[in-house]
C-alpha positions in Angstrom: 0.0 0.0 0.0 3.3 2.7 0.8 4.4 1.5 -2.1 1.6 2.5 -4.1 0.9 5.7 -2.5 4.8 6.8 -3.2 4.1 6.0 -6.6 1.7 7.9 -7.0 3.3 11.0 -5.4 6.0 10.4 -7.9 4.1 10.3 -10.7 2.4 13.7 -9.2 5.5 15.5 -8.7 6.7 14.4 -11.8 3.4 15.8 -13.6 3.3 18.8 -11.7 7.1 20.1 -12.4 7.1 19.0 -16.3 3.9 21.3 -16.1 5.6 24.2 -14.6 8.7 23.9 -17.0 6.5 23.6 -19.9 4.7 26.7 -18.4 7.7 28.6 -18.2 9.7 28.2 -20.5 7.0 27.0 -23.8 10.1 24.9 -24.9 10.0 21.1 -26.0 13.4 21.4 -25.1 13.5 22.6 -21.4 10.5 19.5 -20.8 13.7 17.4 -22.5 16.2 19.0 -19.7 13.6 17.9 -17.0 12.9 14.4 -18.5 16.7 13.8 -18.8 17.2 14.8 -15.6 14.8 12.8 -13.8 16.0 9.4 -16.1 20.3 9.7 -15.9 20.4 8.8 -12.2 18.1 5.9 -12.9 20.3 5.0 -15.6 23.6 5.9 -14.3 23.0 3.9 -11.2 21.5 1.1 -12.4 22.2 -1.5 -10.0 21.2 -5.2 -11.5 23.2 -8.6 -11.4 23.9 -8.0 -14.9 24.6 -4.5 -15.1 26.3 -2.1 -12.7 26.3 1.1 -13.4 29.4 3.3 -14.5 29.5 5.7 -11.3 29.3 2.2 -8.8 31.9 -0.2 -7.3 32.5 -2.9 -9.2 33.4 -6.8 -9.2 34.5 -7.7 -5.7 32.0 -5.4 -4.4 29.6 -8.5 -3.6 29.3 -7.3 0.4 27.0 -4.7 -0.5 
């Protein structure tokens, strides 16, 4: 059920402030800033068995 609910507050906040950029600045290109922005981390820190991201401790890290 938290799980949901944070979701959904994500998804809110997320709306809200692509919104507002859109809003101020009328630019496909600052709602691209804000959509980059919210993915890289996600990508960047990626943290799978079969992936690690770039930014993370590698092999012999398996303590984590």
């Amino acid at each position: 059920m938290a799980r949901t609910v944070s979701q959904g507050g994500d998804v809110a906040q997320f709306t809200t402030a692509a919104l507002l950029v859109l809003q101020l600045t009328g630019s496909g290109i600052g709602l691209s800033g804000l959509v980059l922005a919210e993915i890289a981390p996600v990508l960047l820190l990626h943290r799978s068995p079969a992936h690690r991201g770039p930014f993370l401790p590698g092999q012999g890290d398996d303590h984590l």
